[in-house]
C-alpha positions as CSV (number, residue, x, y, z in Angstrom):
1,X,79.4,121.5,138.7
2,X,81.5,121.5,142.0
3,X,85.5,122.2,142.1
4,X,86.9,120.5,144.7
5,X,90.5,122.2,145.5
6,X,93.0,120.3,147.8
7,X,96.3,122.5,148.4
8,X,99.0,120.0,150.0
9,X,102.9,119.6,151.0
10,X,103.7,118.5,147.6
11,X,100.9,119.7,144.8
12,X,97.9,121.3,144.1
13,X,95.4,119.4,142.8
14,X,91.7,120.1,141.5
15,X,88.9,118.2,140.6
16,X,85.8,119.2,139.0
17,X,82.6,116.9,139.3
18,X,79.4,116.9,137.8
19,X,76.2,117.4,140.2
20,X,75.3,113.5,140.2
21,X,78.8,112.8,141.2
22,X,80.4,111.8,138.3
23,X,84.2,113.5,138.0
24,X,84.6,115.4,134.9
25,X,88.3,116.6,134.9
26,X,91.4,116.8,137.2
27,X,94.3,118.7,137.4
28,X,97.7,118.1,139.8
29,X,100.7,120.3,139.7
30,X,103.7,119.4,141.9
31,X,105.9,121.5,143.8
32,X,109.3,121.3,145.0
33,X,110.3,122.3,148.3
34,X,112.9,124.6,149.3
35,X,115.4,123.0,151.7
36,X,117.0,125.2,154.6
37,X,120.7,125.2,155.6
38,X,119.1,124.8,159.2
39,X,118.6,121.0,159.9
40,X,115.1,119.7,159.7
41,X,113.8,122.8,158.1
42,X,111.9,122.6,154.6
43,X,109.5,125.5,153.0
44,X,107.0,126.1,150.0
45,X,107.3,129.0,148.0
46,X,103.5,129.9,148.3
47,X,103.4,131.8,144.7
């Protein structure tokens, strides 16, 4: 099996495939960012 883990601006997904290529499960969890007083500013709570 390989996990493939991709960590971006809005989720965190994972996706487990089996060794002839063949995905086997997936999971996606989105985040909300936080927004800053400051103009233009944005953060992820990295928990």
């Amino acid at each position: 099996m390989i996990l493939s883990i991709d960590c971006g601006t809005q989720s965190t997904r994972a996706i487990l495939f089996s060794f002839d290529g063949e995905e086997v499960d997936k999971v996606q969890i989105f985040y909300e960012p936080y927004f800053s007083k400051n103009p233009g500013w944005a953060e992820q709570n990295a928990k």
